[in-house]
C-alpha positions as CSV (number, residue, x, y, z in Angstrom):
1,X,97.2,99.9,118.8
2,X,100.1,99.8,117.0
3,X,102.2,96.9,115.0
4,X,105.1,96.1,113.1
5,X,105.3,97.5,110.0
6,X,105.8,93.6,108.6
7,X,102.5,92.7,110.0
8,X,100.5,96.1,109.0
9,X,101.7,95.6,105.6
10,X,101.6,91.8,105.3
11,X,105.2,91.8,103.6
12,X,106.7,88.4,103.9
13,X,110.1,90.1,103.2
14,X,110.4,92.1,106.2
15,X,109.0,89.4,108.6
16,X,112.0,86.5,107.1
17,X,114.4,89.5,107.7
18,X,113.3,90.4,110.8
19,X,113.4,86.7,112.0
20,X,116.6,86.3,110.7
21,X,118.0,89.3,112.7
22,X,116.5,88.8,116.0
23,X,117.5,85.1,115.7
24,X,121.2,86.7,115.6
25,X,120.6,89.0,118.2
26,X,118.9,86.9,120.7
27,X,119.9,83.8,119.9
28,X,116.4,82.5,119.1
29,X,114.9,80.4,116.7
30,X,112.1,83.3,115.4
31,X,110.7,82.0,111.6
32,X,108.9,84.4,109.5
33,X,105.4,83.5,110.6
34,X,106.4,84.5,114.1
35,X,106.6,88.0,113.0
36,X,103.3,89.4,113.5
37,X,103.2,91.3,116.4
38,X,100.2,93.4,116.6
39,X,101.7,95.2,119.5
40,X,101.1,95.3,123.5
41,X,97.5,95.1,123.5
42,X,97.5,92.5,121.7
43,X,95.2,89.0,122.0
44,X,98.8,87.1,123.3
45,X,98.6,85.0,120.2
46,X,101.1,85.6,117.6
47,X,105.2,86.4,118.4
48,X,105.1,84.3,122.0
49,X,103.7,87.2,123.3
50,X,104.2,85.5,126.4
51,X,108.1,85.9,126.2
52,X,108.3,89.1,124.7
53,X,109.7,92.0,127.4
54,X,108.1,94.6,126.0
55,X,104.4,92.4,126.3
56,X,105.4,91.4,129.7
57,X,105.9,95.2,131.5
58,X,102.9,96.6,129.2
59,X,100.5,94.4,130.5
60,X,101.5,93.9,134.3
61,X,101.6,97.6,133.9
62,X,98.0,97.7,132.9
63,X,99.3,100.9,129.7
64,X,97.5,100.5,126.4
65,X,100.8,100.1,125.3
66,X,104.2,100.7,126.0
67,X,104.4,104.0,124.3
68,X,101.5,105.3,126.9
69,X,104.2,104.4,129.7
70,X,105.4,107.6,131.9
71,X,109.1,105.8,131.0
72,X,109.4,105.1,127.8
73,X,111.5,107.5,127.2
74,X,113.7,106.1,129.2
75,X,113.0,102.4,129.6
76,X,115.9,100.0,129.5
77,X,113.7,97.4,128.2
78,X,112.4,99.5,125.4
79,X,115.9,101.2,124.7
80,X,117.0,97.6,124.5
81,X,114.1,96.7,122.2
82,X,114.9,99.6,119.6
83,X,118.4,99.0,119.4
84,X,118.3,95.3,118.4
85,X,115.8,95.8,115.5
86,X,116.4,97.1,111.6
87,X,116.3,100.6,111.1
88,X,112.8,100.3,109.0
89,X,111.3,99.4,112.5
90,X,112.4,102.5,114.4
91,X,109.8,104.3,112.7
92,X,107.7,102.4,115.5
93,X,109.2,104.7,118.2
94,X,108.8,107.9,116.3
95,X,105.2,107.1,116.0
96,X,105.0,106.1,119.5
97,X,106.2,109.8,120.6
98,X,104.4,111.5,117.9
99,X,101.3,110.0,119.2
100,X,102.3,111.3,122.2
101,X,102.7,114.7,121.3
102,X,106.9,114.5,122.3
């Protein structure tokens, strides 16, 4: 299982900057305690896991997470995902294909 590096590391920092951006780019009202995802496999607690895209295919999908999906690579929903988040996040994806072997 994966998570966002804000929530590995516990850095309060990363999680008010990365509520403030996906507020901009989604239009949301995100706050900083919001920001724990602990990725797709995930309890369904923390980051309305219940509105998140990425949450939503994973599961009705029945992957261990979305990186396991035979289209992530070219998933509009993920593509979407990566390209709205800060550049400290997209380490995510490379360690999604890594794991992979990609």
């Amino acid at each position: 299982m994966w998570c966002l590096p804000s929530t590995k590391n516990n850095d309060q920092s990363l999680r008010e900057k990365q509520a403030a951006e996906w507020n901009k780019v989604h239009n949301a009202n995100y706050t900083p305690e919001m920001i724990n995802c602990v990725g797709c496999k995930g309890n369904g607690e923390k980051l309305r896991c219940s509105e998140c895209e990425v949450y939503i295919c994973a599961s009705g999908k029945g992957v261990e997470n979305c990186g396991t999906c035979e289209e992530f690579e070219t998933c509009k929903i993920i593509t979407e995902f990566f390209n709205a988040i800060p550049s400290e996040y997209k380490e995510v994806k490379a360690q999604f294909l890594k794991n992979l072997g990609r």
